[in-house]
C-alpha positions in Angstrom: -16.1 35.9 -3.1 -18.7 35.1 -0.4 -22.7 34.5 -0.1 -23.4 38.0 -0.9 -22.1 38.1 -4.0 -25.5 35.4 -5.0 -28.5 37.6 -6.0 -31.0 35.2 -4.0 -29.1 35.5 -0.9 -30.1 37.9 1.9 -27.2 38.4 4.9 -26.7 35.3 6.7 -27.8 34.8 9.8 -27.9 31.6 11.4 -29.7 29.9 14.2 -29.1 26.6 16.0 -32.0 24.2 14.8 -33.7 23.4 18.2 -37.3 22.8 16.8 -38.5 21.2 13.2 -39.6 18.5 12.2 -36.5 16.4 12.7 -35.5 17.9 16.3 -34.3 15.1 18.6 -36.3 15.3 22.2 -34.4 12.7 24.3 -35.3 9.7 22.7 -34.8 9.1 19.1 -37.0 6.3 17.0 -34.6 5.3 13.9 -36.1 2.7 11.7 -37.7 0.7 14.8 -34.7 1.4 17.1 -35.5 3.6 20.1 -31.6 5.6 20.8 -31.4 7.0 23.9 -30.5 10.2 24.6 -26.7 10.3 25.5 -26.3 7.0 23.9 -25.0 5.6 20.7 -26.6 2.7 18.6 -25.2 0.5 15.3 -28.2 -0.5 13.8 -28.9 -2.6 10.7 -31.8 -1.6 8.6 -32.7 -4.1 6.9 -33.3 -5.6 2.9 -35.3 -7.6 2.1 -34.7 -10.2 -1.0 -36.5 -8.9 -3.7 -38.9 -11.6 -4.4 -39.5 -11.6 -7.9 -36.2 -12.0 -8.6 -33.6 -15.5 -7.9 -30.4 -12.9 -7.7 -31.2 -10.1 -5.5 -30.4 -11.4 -2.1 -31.7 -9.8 0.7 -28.7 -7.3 2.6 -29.1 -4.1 4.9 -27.7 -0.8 5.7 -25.3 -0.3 8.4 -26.1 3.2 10.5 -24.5 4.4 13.6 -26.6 6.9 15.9 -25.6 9.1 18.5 -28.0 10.9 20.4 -26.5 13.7 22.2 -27.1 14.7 25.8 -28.8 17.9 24.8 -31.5 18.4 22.1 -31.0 19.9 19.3 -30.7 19.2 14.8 -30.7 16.3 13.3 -27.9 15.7 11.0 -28.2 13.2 8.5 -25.0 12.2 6.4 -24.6 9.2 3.8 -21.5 7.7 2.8 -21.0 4.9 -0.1 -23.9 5.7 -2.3 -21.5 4.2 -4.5 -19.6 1.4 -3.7 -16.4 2.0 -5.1 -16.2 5.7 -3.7 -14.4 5.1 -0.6 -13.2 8.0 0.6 -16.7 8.6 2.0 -16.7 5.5 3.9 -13.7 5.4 5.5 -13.8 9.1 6.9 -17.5 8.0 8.1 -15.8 5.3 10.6 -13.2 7.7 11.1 -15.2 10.8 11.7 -17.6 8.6 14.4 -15.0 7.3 16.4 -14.1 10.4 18.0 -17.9 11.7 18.5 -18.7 11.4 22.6 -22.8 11.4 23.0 -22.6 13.2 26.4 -21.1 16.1 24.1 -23.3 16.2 21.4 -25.8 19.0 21.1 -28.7 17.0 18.6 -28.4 13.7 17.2 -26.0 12.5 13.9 -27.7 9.6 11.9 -24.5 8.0 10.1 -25.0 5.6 7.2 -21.8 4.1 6.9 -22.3 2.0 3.7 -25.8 3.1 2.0 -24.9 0.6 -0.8 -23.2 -2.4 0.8 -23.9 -4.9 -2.3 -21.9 -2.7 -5.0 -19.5 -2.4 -2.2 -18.9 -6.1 -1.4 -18.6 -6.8 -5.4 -17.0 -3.6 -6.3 -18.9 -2.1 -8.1 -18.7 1.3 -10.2 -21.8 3.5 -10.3 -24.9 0.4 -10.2 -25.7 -2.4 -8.4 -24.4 -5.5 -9.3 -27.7 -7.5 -8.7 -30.5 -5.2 -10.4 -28.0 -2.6 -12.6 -29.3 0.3 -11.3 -27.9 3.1 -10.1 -29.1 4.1 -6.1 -28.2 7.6 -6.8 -30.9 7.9 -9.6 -33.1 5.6 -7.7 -35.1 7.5 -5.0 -37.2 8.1 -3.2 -37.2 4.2 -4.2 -40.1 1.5 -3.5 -40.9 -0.5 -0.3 -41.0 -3.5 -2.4 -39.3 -2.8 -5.4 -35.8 -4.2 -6.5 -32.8 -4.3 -4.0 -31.6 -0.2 -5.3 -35.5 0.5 -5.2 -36.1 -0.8 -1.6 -32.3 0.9 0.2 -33.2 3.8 -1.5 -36.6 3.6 0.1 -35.2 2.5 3.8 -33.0 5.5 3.2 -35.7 7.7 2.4 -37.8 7.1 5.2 -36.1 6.3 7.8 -32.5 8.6 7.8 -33.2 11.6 5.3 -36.9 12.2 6.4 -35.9 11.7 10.2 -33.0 14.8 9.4 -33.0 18.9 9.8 -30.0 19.0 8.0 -28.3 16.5 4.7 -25.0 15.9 4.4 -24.3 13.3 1.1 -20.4 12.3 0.7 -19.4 10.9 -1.9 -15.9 10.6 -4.3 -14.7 10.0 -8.1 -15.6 6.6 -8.8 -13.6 3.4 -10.5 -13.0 5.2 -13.6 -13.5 8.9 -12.9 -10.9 12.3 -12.3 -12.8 14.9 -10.1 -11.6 18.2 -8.6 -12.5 18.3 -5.2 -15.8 20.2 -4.6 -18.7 21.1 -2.5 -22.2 21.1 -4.3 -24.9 23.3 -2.5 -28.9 22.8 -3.2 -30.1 26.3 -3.7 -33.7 28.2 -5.0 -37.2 28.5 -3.9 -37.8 24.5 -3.7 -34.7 24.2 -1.8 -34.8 25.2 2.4 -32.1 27.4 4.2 -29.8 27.9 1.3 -27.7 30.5 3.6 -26.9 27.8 6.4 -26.0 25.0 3.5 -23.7 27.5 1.9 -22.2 28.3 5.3 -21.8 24.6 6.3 -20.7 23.7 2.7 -17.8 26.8 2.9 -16.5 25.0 6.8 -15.3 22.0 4.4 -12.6 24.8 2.8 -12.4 22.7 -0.3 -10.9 24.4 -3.1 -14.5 24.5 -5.4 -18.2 25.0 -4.3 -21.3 24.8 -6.9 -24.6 25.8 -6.6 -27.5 23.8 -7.9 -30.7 26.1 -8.2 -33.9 23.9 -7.2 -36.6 26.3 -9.8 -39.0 23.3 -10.7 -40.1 20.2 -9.2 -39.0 18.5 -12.5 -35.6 19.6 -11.5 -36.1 17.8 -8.4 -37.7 15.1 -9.8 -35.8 14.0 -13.1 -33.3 11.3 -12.0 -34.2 11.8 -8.4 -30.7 11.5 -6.9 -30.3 10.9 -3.0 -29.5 15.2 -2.6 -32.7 15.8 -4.4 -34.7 13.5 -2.5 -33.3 16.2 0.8 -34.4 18.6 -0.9 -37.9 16.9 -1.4 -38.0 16.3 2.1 -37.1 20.0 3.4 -33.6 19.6 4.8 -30.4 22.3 4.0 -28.2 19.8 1.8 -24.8 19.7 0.3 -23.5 17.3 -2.0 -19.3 16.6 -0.7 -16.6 15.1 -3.2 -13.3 15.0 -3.0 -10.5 12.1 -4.2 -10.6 10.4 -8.0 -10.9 6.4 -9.3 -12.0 5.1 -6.3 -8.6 6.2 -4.6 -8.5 6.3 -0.9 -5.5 8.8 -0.2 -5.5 9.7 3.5 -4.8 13.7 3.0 -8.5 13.1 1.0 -10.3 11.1 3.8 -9.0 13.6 6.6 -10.6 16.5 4.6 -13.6 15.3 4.7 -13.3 14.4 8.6 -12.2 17.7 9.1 -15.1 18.8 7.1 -18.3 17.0 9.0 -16.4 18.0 12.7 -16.6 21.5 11.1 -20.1 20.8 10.2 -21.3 19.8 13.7 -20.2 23.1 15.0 -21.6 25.6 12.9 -25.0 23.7 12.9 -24.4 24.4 17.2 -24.0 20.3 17.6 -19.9 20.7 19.0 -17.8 22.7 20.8 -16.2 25.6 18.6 -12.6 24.5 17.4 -9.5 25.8 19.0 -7.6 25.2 15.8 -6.7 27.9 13.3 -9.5 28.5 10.8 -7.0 29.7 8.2 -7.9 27.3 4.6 -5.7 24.4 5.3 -4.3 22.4 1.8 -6.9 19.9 1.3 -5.9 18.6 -1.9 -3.1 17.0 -3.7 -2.4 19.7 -6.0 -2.5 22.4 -3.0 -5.3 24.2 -3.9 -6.9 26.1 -0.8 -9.1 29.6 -2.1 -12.7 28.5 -3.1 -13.8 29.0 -6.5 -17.7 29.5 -7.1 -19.4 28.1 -9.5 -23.1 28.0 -10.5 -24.9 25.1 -11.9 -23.0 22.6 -14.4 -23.8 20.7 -17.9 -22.4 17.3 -18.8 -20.9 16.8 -22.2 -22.0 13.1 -23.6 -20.8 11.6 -26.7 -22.2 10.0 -29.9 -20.7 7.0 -30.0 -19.0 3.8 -28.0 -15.4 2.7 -28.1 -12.3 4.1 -26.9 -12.5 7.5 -24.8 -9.1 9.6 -24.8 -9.2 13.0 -22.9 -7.3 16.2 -23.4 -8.7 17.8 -20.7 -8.5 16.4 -17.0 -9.0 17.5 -13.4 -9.7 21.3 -12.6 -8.6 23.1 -15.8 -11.3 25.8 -17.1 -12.2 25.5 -21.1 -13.1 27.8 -23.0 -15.9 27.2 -25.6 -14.6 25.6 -28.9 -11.9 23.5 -27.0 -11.4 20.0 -27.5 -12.4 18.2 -24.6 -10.6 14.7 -26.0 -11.5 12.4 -29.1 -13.0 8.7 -28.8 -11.5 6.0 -31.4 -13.6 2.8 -32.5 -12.4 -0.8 -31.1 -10.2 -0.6 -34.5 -8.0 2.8 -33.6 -10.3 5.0 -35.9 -11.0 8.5 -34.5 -15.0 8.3 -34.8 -15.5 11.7 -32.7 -14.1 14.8 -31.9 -15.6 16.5 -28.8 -16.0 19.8 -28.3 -16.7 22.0 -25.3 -20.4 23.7 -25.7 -19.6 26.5 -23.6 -16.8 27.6 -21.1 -16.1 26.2 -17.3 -14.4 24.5 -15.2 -13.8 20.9 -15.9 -15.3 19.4 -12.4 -15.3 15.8 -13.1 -15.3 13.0 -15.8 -14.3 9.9 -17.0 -10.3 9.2 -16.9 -10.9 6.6 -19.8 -10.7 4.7 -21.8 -13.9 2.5 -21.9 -16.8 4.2 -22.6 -20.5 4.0 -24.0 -22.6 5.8 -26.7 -24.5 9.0 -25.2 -22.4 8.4 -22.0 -21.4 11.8 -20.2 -17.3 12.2 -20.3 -17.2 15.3 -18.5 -19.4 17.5 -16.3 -18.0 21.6 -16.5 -19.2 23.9 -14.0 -20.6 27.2 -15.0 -18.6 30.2 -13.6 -20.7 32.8 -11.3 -21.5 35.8 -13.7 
């Protein structure tokens, strides 16, 4: 299946981005740090302690920039969101440590670690100060809590500077996940044909669209991909690895991935390498599956969550998805699949909370 196959999708045709709003001219300004062009610069953006509060130290976002020696896009990508997903993070350092500014066409605007107190305290899904999760937290306040105010810095200094949104991210502590790439699709969302073709140069073995209809789609639970969307920038969502696992063939997929990127967006030199779908994950797969949109499957009550269903199996409607047993060994719930999909990601068990989504299933293209 490719693009066409989408009913919103006219024939791709793609540009390099030399003009828009986040087009590098020589000089770049990032967060009060002027780059140069040809140059690379580590910067610290930093927290402040939230003021109001005796347990939210200050802290500070650690972002690498490299300003090519020719003008063109801006490419924004975000790793560690989530503290415990490290996948992200350590194909980040990887990825940058082979990038050479005089080479670059445009300028990458790395955050290495977006959420550096959940990483220092390993943390799954919030922060470990205020409880809140950064991925539900933007675009985030100047002088809100510590999630409110990197969510902010993030906002307005690396996704508003950037022509194009690249958000990486993994399974977390205590969740399976089928490799996948998400892509931000519909009339609130901007070039959906260059994010699909960027998101298929990953080659991993799923890729979901997420139609952007409404602003209250955008808005409810404003997540760091919706807040790209918000700003105007092609964006695509990246996961790949399961409970906070750090398995090299995982991390060099998603290297191979953002160097991939950086040449169809016209930032690199084409590859000489074989652009046959390499095996990205553990179990092989290679031939992209399409999916459209997803619903999450939450349960009723607290206690003890055992699944039958795990990574990438499709479920039919009427399946049982797995059972959850009170502290006592008492099966209080039986839960049932809604509707049919492909069983993306959820949680490997066993803790887990009243109204707490075990699963997410992706919705096959009709």
């Amino acid at each position: 299946m490719n693009v066409k196959t989408f009913p919103w999708i006219s024939i791709f045709s793609i540009c390099i981005l030399l003009a828009g709003h986040g087009a590098s001219a020589k000089d770049i300004d990032v967060a009060g740090t002027l780059v140069a062009e040809g140059s690379r610069e580590d910067i610290r953006i930093p927290v402040e302690a939230n003021q109001g509060s005796s347990v939210e130290p200050g802290t500070f976002i650690p972002v690498t920039v490299i300003n090519g020696g020719k003008s063109g896009p801006v490419l924004a990508t975000i790793a560690g969101v989530h503290g415990y997903e490290y996948n992200s993070i350590l194909a980040t350092e990887k990825w940058l440590a082979n990038i050479d500014p005089s080479r670059l066409t445009g300028t990458i605007i790395a955050v290495r670690v977006a959420h550096i107190p959940a990483f220092e305290e390993k943390s799954i899904y919030v922060n470990p100060h205020d409880r809140k999760n950064l991925n539900r937290s933007f675009p985030g306040k100047e002088n809100g809590t510590q999630t409110e105010q990197i969510a902010w810095n993030l906002s307005n200094h690396v996704i508003a500077k950037a022509d194009f949104v690249i958000d990486l991210h993994s399974g977390d502590g205590a969740e399976w996940l089928a490799g996948f790439v998400g892509v931000y699709g519909g009339p609130l969302s901007s070039d959906y044909e260059q994010a699909m073709m960027v998101a298929e140069g990953f080659r991993f073995p799923n890729i979901v669209t997420y139609k952007m209809n409404t602003q209250k789609q955008v808005d409810t639970r404003r997540s760091l991909n919706r807040q790209a969307v918000a700003h105007g920038a092609p964006t695509i969502l990246v996961e790949i690895g399961e409970n906070g696992s750090k398995k090299e063939e995982h991390v060099n997929a998603m290297v191979k991935g953002l160097e991939e990127a950086t040449r169809i967006l016209g930032m690199s030199s084409p590859s000489a390498v074989n652009n046959s779908k390499a095996e990205l994950t553990s179990k092989g797969a290679s031939a992209s599956r399409y999916f459209e949109g997803t619903f999450s499957v939450p349960v009723s009550f607290s206690g003890l969550w055992f699944p039958d269903i795990t990574t990438g199996q499709f479920v039919k409607k009427g399946d049982t998805l797995g059972v959850v047993k009170d502290y006592f060994g008492n099966t209080v719930e039986t839960v049932i699949a809604s509707e049919s999909g492909f069983a993306l990601y959820g949680l490997s068990g066993p803790s887990v909370k009243q109204g707490q989504s075990i699963m997410t299933i992706a919705k096959e293209v009709k």
